[in-house]
C-alpha positions as CSV (number, residue, x, y, z in Angstrom):
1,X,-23.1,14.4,30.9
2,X,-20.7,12.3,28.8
3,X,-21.8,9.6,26.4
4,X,-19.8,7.1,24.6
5,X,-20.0,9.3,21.3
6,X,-18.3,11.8,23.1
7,X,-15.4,10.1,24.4
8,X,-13.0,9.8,21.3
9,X,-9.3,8.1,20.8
10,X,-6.5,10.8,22.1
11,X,-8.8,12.5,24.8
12,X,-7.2,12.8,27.6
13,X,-8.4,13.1,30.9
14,X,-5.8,14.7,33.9
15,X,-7.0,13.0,36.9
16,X,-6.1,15.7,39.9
17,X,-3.5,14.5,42.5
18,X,-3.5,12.9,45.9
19,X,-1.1,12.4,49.1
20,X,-2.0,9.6,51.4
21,X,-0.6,10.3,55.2
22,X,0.9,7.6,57.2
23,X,-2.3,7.1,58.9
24,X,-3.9,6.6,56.0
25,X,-1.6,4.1,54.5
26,X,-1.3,2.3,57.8
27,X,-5.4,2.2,57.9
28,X,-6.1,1.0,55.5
29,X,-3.5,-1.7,55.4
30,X,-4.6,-2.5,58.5
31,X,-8.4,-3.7,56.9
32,X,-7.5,-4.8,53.5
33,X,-3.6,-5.6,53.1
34,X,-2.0,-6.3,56.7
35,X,1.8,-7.3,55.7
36,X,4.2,-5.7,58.1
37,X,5.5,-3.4,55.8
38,X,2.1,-1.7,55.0
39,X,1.5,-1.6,59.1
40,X,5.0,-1.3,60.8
41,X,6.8,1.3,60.4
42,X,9.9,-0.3,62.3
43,X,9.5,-3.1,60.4
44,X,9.0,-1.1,57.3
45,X,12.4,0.3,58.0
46,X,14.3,-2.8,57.6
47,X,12.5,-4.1,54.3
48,X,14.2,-3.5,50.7
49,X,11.8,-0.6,50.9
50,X,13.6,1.1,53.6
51,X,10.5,2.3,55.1
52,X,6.5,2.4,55.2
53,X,4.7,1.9,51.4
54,X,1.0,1.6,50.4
55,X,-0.1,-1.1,49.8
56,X,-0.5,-1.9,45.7
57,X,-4.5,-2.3,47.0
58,X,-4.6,1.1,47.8
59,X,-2.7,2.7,45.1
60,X,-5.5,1.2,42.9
61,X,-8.4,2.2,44.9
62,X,-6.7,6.2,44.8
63,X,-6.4,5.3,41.1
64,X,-10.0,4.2,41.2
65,X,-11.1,7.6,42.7
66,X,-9.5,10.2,40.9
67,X,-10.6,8.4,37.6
68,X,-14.6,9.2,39.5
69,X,-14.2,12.7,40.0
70,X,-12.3,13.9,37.1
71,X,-13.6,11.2,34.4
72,X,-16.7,8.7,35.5
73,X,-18.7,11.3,37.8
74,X,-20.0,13.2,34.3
75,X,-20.3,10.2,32.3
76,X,-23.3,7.7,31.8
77,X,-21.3,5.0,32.4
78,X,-22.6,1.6,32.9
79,X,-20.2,-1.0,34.3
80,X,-17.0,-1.8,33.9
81,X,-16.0,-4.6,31.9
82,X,-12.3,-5.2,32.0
83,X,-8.5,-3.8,34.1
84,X,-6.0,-5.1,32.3
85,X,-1.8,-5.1,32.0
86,X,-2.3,-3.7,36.1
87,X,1.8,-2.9,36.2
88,X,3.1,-1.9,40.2
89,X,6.2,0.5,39.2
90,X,7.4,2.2,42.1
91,X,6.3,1.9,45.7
92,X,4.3,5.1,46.8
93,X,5.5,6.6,50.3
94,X,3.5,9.1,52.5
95,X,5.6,11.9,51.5
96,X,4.6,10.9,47.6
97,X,2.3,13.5,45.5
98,X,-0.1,11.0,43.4
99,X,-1.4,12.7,39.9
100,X,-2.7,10.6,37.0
101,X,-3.8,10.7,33.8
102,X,-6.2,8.4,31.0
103,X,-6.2,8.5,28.0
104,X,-8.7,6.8,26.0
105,X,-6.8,4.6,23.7
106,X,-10.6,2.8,22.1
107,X,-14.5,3.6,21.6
108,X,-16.5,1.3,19.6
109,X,-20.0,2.2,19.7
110,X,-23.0,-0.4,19.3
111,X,-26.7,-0.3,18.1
112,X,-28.3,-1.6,21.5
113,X,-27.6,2.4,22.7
114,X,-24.0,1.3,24.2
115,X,-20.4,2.4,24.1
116,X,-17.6,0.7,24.5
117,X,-14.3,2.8,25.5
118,X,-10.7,1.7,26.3
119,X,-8.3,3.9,28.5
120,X,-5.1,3.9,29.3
121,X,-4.6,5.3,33.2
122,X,-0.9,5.7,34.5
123,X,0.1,7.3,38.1
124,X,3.2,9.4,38.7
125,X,5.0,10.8,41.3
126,X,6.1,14.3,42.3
127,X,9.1,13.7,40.3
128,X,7.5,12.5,37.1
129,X,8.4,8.5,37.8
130,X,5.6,6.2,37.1
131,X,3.7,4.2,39.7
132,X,1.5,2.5,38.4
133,X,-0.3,1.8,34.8
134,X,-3.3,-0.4,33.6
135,X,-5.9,-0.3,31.0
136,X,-9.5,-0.4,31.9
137,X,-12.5,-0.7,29.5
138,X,-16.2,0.7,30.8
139,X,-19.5,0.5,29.1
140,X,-20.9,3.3,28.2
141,X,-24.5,4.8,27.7
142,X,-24.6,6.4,24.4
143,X,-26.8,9.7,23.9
144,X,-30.3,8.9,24.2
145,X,-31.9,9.1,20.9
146,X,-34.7,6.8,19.1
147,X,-32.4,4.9,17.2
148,X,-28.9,4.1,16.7
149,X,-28.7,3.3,12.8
């Protein structure tokens, strides 16, 4: 398990990759973002986009899942407090390879047994292009010890 102590500025954490299907894109459009372009891929076709995209919903909830298994699954964190600067580069296609990286960018560390850490998450294509970038900020258990002095 990871504590807040343990998380310094300049680590990095690679965030594994991910390829949503047309299904998938198209399903879950369907329940959370329903514009035609996210649902239609006719309609899609005629858009600025020139065919079927995620929706920016979606690309944060992939974002949101490969930060769990390769960062907040094996730390004690606590809540989140704060997504900030959320930036929407590049549409991401069903034929787009998804890989991500965070870096934390802060960690200030409290008496009351709590962390507080500052990362830097960005998405990229298969190509290297950003897709998307934010800045979240998680409280963080820190190592359980009698007292933080």
């Amino acid at each position: 398990m990871r504590y807040a102590e343990d998380l310094t500025v300049g680590t990095v954490f690679e965030l594994g990759e991910r390829q949503l299907s047309a299904e998938e894109i198209v399903a879950f459009a369907r329940d959370w973002d329903p514009q035609p372009f996210h649902v239609d891929p006719a309609f899609a076709e005629q858009t600025d986009f020139g065919g079927l995209i995620a929706s920016g919903v979606q690309t944060i909830a992939v974002a949101q899942r490969l930060l769990f298994d390769a960062f907040f699954a094996g730390t004690a964190v606590i809540a989140g407090v704060a997504v900030d600067g959320l930036r929407m580069r590049r549409p991401v296609r069903p034929s787009t390879i998804i890989t991500g990286r965070a870096e934390i960018d802060e960690q200030r560390l409290d008496d009351d047994g709590r962390g507080l850490i500052g990362f830097t998450v960005k998405l990229v294509d298969q190509d290297g292009d950003t897709l998307m970038t934010h800045r979240t900020t998680m409280l963080v258990s820190r190592r359980p010890t009698a007292a933080y002095t």
